[in-house]
Backbone as XML, in Angstrom:
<?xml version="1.0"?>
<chain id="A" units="angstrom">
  <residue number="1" name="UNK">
    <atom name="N" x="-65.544" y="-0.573" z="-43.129"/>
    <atom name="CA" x="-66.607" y="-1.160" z="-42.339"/>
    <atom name="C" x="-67.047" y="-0.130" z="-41.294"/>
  </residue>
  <residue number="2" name="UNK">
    <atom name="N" x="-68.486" y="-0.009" z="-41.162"/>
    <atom name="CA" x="-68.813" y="0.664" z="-40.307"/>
    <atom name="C" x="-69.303" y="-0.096" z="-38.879"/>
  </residue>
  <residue number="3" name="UNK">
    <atom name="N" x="-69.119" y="0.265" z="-37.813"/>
    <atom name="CA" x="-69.823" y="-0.169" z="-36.716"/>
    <atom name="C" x="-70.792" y="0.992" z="-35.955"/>
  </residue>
  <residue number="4" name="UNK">
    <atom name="N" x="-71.662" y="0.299" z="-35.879"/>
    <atom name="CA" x="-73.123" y="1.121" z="-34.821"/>
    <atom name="C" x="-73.408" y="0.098" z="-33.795"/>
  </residue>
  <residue number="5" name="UNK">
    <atom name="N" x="-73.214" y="1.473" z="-32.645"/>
    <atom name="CA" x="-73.007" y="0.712" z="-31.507"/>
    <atom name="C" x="-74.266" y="1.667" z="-30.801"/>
  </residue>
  <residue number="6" name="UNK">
    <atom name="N" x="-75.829" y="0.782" z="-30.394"/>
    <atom name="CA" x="-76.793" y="1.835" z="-29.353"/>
    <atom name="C" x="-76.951" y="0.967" z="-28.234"/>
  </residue>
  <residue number="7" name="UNK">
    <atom name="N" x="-77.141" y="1.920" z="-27.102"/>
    <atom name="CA" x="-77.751" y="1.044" z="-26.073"/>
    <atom name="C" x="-78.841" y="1.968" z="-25.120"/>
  </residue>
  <residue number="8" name="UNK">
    <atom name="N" x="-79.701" y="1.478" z="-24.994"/>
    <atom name="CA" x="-81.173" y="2.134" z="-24.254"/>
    <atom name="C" x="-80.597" y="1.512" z="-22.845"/>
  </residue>
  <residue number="9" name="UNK">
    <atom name="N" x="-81.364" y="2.341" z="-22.008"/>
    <atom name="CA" x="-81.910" y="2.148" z="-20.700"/>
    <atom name="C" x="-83.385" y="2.662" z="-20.544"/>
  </residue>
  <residue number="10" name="UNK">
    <atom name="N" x="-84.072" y="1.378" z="-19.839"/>
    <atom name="CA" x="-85.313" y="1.400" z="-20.118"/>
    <atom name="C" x="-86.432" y="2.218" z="-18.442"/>
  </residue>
  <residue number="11" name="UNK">
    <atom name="N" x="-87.390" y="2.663" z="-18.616"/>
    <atom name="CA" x="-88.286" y="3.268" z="-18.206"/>
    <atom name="C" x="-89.096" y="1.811" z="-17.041"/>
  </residue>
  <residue number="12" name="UNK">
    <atom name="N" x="-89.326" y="2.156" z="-15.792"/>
    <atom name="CA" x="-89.380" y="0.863" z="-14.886"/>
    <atom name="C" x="-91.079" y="0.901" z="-15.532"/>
  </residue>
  <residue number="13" name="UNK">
    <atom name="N" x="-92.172" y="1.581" z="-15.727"/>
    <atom name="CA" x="-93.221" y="0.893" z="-16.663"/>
    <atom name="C" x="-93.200" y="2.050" z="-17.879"/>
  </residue>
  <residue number="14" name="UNK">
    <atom name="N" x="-93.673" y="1.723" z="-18.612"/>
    <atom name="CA" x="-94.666" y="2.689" z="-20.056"/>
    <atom name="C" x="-95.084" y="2.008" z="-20.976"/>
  </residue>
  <residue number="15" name="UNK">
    <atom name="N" x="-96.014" y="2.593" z="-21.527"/>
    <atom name="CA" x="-96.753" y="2.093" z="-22.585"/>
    <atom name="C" x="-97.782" y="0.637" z="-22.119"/>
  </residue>
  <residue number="16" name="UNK">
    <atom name="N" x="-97.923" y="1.402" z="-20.685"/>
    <atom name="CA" x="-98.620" y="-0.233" z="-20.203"/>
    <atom name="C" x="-98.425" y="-1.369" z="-19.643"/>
  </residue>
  <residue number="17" name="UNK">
    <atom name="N" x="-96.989" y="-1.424" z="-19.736"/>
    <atom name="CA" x="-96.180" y="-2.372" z="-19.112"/>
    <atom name="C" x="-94.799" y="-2.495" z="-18.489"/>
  </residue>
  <residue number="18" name="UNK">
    <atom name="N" x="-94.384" y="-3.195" z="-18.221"/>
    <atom name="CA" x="-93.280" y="-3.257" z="-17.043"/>
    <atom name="C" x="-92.085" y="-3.680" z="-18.316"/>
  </residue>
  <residue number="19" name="UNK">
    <atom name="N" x="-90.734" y="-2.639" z="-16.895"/>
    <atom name="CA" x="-89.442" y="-2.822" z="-17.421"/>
    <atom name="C" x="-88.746" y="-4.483" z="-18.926"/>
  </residue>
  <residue number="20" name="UNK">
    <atom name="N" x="-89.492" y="-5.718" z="-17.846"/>
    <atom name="CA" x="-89.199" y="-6.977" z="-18.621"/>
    <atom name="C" x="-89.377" y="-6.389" z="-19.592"/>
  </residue>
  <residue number="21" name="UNK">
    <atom name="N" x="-90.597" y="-6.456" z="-19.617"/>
    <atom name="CA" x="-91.983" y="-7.362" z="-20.946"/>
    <atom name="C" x="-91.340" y="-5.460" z="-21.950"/>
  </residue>
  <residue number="22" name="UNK">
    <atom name="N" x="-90.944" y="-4.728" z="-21.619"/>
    <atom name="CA" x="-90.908" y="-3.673" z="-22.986"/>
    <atom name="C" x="-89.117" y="-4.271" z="-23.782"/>
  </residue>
  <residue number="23" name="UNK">
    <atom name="N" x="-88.697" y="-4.609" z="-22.454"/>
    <atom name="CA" x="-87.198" y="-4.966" z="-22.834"/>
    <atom name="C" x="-87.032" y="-5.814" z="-23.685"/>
  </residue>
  <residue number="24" name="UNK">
    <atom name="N" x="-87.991" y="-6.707" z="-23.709"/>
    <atom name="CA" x="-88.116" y="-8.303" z="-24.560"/>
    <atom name="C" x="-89.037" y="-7.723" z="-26.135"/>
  </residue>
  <residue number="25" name="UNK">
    <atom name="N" x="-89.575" y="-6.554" z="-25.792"/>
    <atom name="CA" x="-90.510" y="-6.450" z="-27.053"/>
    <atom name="C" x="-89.614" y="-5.543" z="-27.929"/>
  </residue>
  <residue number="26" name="UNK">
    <atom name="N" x="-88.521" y="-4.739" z="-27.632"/>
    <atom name="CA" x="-87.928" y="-3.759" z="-28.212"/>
    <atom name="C" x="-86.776" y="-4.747" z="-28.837"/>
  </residue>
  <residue number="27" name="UNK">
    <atom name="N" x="-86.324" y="-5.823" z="-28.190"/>
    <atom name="CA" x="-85.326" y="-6.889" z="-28.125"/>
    <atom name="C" x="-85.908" y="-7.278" z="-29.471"/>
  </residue>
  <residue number="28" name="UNK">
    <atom name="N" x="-87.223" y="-8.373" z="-29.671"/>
    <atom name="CA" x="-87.507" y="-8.937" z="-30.869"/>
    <atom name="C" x="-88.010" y="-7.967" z="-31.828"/>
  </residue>
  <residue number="29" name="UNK">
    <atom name="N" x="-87.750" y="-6.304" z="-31.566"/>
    <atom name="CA" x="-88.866" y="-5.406" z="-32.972"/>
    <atom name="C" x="-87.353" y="-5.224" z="-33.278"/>
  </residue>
  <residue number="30" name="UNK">
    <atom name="N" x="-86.032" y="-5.054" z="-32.584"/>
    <atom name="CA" x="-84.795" y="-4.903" z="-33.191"/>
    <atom name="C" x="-84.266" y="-6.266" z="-34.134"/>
  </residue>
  <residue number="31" name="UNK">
    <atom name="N" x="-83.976" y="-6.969" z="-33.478"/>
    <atom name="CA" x="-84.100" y="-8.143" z="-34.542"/>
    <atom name="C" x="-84.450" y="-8.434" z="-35.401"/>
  </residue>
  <residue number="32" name="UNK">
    <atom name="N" x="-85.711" y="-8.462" z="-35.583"/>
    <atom name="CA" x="-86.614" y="-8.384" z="-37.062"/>
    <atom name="C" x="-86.118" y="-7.288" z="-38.163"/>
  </residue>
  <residue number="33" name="UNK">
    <atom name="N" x="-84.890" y="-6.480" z="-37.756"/>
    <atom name="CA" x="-84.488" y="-5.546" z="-38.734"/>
    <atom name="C" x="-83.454" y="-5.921" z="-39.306"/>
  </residue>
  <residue number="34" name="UNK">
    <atom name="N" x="-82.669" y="-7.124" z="-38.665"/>
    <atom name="CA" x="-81.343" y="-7.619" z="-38.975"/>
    <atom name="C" x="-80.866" y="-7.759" z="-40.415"/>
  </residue>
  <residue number="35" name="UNK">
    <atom name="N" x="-81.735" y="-8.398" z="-41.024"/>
    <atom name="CA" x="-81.684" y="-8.658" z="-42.468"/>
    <atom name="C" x="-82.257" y="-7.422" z="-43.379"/>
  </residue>
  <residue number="36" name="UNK">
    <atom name="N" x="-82.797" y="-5.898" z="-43.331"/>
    <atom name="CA" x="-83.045" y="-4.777" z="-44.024"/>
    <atom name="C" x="-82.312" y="-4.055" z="-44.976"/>
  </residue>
  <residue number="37" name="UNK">
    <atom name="N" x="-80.988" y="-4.406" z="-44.769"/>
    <atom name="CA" x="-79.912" y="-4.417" z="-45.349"/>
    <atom name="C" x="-79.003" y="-5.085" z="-46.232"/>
  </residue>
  <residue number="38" name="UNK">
    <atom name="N" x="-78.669" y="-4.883" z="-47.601"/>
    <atom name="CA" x="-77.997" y="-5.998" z="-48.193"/>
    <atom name="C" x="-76.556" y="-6.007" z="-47.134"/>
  </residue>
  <residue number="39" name="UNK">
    <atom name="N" x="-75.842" y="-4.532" z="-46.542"/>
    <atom name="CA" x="-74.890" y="-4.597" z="-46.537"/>
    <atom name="C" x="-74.720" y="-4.677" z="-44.776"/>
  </residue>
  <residue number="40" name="UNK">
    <atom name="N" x="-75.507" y="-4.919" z="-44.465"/>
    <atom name="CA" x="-75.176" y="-5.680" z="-42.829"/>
    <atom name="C" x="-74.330" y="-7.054" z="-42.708"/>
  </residue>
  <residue number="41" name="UNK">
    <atom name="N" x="-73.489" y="-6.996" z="-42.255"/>
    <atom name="CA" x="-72.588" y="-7.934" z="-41.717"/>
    <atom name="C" x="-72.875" y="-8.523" z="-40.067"/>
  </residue>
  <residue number="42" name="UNK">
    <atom name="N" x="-73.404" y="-7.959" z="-39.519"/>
    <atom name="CA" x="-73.606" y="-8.083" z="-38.289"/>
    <atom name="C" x="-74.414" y="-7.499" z="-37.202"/>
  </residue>
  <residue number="43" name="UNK">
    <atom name="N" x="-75.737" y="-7.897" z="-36.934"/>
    <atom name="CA" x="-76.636" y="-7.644" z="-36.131"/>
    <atom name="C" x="-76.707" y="-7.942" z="-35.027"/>
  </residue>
  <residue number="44" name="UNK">
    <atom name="N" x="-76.047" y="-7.947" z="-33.760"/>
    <atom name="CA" x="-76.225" y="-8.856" z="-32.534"/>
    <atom name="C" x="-77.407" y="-7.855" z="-31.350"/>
  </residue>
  <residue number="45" name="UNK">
    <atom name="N" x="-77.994" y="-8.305" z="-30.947"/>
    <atom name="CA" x="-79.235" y="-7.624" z="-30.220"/>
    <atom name="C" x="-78.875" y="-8.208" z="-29.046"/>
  </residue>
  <residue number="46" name="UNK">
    <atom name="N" x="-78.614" y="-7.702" z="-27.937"/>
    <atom name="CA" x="-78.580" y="-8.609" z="-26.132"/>
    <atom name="C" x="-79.111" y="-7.225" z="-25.482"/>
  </residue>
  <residue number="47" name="UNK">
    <atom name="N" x="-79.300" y="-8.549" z="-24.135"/>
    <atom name="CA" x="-80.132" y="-7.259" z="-22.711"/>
    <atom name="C" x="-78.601" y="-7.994" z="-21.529"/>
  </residue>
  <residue number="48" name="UNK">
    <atom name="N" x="-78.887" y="-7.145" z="-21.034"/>
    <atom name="CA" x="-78.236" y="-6.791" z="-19.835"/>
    <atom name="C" x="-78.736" y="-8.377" z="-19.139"/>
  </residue>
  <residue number="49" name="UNK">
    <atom name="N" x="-77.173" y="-9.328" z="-18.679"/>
    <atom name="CA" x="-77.330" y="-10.388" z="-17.773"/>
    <atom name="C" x="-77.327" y="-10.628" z="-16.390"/>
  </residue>
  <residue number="50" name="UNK">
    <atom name="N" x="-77.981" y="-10.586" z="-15.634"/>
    <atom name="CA" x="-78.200" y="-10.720" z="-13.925"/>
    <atom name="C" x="-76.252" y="-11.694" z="-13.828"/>
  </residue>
  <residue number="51" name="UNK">
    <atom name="N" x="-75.782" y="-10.691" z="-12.675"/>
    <atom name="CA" x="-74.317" y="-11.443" z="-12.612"/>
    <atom name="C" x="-73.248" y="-10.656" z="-13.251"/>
  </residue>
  <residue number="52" name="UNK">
    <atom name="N" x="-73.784" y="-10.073" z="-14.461"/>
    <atom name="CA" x="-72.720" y="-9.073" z="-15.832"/>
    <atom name="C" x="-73.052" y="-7.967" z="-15.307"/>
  </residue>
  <residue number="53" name="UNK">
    <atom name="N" x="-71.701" y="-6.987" z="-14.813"/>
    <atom name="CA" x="-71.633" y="-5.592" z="-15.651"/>
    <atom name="C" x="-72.423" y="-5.029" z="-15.897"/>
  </residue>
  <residue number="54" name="UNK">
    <atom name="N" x="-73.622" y="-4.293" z="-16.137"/>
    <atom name="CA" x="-74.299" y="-3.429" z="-16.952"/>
    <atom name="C" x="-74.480" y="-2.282" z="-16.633"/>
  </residue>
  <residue number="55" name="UNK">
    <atom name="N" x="-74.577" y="-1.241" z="-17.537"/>
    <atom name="CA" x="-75.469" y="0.191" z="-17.017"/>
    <atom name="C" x="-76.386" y="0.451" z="-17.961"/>
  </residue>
  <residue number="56" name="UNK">
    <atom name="N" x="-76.575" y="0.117" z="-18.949"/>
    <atom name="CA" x="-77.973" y="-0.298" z="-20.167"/>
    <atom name="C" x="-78.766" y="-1.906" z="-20.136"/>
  </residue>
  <residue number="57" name="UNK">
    <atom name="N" x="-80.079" y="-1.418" z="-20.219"/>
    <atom name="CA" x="-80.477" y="-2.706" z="-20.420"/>
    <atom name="C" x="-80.621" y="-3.218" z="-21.416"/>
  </residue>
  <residue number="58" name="UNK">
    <atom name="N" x="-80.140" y="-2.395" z="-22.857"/>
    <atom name="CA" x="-80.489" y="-3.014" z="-24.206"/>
    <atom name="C" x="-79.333" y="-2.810" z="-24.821"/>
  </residue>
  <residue number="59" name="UNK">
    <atom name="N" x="-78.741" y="-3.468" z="-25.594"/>
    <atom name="CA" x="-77.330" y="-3.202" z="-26.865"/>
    <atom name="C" x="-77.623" y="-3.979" z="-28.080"/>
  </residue>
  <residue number="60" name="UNK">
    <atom name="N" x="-77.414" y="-2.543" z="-29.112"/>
    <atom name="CA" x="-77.611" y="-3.151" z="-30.253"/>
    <atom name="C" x="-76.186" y="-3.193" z="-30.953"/>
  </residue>
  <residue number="61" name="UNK">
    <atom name="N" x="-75.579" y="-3.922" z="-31.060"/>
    <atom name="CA" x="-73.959" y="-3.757" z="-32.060"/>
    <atom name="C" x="-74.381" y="-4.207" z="-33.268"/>
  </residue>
  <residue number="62" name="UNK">
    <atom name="N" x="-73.754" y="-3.705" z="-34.518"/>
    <atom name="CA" x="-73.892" y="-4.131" z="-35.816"/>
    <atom name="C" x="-73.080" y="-3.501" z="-36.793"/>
  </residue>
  <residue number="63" name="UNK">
    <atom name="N" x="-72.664" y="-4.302" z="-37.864"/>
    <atom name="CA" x="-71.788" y="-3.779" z="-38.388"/>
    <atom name="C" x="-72.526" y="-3.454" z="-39.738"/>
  </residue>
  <residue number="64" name="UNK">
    <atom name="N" x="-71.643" y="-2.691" z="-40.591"/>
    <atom name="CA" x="-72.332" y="-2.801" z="-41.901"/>
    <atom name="C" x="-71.134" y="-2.503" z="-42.606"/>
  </residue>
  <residue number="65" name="UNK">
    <atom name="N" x="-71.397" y="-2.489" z="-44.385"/>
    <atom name="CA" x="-70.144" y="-2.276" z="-45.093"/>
    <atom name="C" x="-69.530" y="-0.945" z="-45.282"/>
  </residue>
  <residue number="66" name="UNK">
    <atom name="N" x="-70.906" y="0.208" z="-45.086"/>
    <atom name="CA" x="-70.485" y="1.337" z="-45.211"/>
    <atom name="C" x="-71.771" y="2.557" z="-44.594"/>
  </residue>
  <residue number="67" name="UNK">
    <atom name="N" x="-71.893" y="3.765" z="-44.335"/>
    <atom name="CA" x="-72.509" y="4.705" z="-44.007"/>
    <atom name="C" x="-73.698" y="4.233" z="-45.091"/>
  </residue>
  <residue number="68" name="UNK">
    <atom name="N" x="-73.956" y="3.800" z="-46.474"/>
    <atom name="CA" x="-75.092" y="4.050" z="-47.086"/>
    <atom name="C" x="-76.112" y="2.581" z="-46.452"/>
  </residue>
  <residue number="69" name="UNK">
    <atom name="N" x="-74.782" y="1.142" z="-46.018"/>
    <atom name="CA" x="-75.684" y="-0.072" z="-46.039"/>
    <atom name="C" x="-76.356" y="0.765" z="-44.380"/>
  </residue>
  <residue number="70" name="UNK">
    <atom name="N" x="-75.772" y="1.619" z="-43.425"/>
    <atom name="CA" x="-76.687" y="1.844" z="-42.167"/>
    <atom name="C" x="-77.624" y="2.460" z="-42.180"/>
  </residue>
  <residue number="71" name="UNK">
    <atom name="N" x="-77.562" y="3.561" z="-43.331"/>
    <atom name="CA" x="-78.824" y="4.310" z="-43.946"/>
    <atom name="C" x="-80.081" y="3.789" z="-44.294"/>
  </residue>
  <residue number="72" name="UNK">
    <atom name="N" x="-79.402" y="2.779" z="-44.800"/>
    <atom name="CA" x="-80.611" y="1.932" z="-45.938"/>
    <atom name="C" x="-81.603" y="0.970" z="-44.691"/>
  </residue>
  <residue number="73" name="UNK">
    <atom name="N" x="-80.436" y="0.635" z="-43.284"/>
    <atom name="CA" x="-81.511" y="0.056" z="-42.196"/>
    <atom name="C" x="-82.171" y="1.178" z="-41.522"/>
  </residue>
  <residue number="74" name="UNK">
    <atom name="N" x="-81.227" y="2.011" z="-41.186"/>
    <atom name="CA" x="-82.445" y="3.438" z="-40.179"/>
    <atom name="C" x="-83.346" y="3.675" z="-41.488"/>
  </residue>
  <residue number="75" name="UNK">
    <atom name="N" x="-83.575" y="3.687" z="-42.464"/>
    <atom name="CA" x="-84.636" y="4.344" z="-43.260"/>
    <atom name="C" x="-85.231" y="3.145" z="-43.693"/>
  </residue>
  <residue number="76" name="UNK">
    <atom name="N" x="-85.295" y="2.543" z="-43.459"/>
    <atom name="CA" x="-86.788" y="1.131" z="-43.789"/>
    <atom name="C" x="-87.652" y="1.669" z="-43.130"/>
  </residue>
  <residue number="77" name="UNK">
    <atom name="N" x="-88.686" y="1.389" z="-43.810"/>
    <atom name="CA" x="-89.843" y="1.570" z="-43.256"/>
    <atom name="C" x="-90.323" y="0.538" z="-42.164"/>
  </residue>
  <residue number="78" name="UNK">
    <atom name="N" x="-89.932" y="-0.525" z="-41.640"/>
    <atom name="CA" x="-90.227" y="-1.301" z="-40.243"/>
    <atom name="C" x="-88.719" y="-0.847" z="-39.462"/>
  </residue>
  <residue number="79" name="UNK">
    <atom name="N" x="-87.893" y="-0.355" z="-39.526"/>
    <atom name="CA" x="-86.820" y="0.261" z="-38.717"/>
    <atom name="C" x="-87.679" y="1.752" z="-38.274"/>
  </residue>
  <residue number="80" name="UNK">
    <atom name="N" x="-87.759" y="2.331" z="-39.261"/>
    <atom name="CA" x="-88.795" y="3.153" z="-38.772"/>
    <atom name="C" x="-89.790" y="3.420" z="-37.994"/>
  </residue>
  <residue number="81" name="UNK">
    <atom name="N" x="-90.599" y="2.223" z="-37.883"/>
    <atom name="CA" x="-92.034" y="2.545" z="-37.568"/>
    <atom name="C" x="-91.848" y="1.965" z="-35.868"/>
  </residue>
  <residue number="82" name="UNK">
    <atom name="N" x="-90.892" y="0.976" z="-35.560"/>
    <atom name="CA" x="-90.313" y="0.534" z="-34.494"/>
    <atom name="C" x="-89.995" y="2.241" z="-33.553"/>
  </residue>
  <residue number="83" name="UNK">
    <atom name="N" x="-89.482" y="3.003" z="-34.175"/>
    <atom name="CA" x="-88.826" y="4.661" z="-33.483"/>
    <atom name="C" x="-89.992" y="4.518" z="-32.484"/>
  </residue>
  <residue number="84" name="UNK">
    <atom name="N" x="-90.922" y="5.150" z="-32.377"/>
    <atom name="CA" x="-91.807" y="5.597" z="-31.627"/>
    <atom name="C" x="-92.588" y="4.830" z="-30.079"/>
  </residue>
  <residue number="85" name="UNK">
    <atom name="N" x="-92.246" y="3.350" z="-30.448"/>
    <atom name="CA" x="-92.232" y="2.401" z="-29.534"/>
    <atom name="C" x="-90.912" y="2.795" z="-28.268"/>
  </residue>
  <residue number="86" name="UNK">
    <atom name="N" x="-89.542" y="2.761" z="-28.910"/>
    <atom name="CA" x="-88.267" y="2.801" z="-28.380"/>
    <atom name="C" x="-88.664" y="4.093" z="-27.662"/>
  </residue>
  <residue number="87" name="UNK">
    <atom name="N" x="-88.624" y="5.300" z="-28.333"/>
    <atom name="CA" x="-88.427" y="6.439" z="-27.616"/>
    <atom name="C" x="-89.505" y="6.652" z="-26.455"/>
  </residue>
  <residue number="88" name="UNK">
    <atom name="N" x="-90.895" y="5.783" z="-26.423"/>
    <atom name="CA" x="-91.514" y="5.890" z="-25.480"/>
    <atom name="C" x="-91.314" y="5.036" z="-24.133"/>
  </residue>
  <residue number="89" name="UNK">
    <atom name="N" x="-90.503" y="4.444" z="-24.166"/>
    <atom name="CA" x="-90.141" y="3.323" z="-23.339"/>
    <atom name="C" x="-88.929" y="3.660" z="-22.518"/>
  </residue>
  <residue number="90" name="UNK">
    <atom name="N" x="-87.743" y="3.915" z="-23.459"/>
    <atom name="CA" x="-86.763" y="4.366" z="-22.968"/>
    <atom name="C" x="-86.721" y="5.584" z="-22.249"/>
  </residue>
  <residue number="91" name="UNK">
    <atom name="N" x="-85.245" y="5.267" z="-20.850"/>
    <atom name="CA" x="-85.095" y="6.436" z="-20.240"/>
    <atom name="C" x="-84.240" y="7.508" z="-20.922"/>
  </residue>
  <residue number="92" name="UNK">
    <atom name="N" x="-82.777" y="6.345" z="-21.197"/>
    <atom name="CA" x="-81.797" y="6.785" z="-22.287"/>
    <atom name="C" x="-81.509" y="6.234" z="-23.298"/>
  </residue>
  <residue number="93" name="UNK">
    <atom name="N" x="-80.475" y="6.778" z="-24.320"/>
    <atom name="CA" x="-80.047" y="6.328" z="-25.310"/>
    <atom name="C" x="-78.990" y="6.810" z="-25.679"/>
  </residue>
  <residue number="94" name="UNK">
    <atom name="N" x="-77.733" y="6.168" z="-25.751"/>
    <atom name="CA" x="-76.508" y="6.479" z="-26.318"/>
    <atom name="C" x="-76.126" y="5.520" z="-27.282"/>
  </residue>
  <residue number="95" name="UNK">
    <atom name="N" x="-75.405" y="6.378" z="-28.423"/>
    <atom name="CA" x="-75.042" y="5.944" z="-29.750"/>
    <atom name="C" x="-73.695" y="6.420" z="-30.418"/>
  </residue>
  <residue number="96" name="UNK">
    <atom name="N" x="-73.179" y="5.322" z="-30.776"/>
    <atom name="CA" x="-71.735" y="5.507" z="-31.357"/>
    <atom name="C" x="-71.457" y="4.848" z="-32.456"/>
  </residue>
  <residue number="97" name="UNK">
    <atom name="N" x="-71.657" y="5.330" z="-33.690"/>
    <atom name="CA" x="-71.192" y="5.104" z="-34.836"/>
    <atom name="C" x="-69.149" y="5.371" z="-35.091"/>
  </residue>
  <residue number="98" name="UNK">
    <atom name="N" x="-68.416" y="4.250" z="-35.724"/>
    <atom name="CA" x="-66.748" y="4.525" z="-36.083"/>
    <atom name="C" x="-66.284" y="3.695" z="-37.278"/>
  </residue>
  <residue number="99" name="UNK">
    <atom name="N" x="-65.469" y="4.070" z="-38.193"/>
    <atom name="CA" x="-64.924" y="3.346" z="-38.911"/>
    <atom name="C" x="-64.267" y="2.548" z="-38.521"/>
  </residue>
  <residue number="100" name="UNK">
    <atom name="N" x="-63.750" y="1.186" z="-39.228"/>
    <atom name="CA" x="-62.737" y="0.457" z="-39.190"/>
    <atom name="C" x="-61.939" y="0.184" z="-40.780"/>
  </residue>
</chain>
C-alpha cells in the first residue's frame, strides 16, 4: 500500500480572490479526483480547523494499492488540469509519498 501525503499553504489573495474562497475551491477540484483511480483506497481532503494545530491550510492524505494506482490519479487528465490552479494559489507545498 502506498500512502500520499500533500499539504499546501495558501497565498492571502490570487487569482482574484481571497485566502477562504481559493481554499474551498482547491478543497472541492481535489475531491472530484477521489474516484480516478481503480486502485485508491482512500481519499480524505480537509483544511486546517480554527482551535486545531495547523501550519498548512490544505491536506490531502490518500492511499492507494500501489505506485502505478497513484500514477494513474496524478496523470488524469482532470488531476491534471486542476495543477495550474494549485500552483497559482499556493505559497507552499510539501509532499510525502511511503510504503506500508
Amino acid at each position: 500500500m502506498l500512502t500520499h501525503i500533500v499539504l499546501w499553504k495558501f497565498k492571502d489573495e490570487a487569482e482574484g480572490a481571497d485566502k477562504a474562497t481559493n481554499i474551498a475551491k482547491a478543497k472541492a477540484l481535489l475531491e472530484a479526483c477521489a474516484a480516478l483511480s481503480p486502485g485508491t483506497l482512500r481519499f480524505e481532503v480537509a483544511t486546517a480547523e480554527p482551535g486545531l494545530e495547523a501550519t498548512y491550510d490544505l491536506i490531502l492524505n490518500a492511499q492507494f494499492t500501489d505506485a502505478a494506482a497513484l500514477a494513474a490519479c496524478a496523470e488524469h487528465p482532470q488531476h491534471v488540469a486542476l495543477k495550474p490552479f494549485l500552483g497559482a494559489v499556493r505559497l507552499e507545498r510539501q509532499c510525502m509519498d511511503y510504503t506500508t
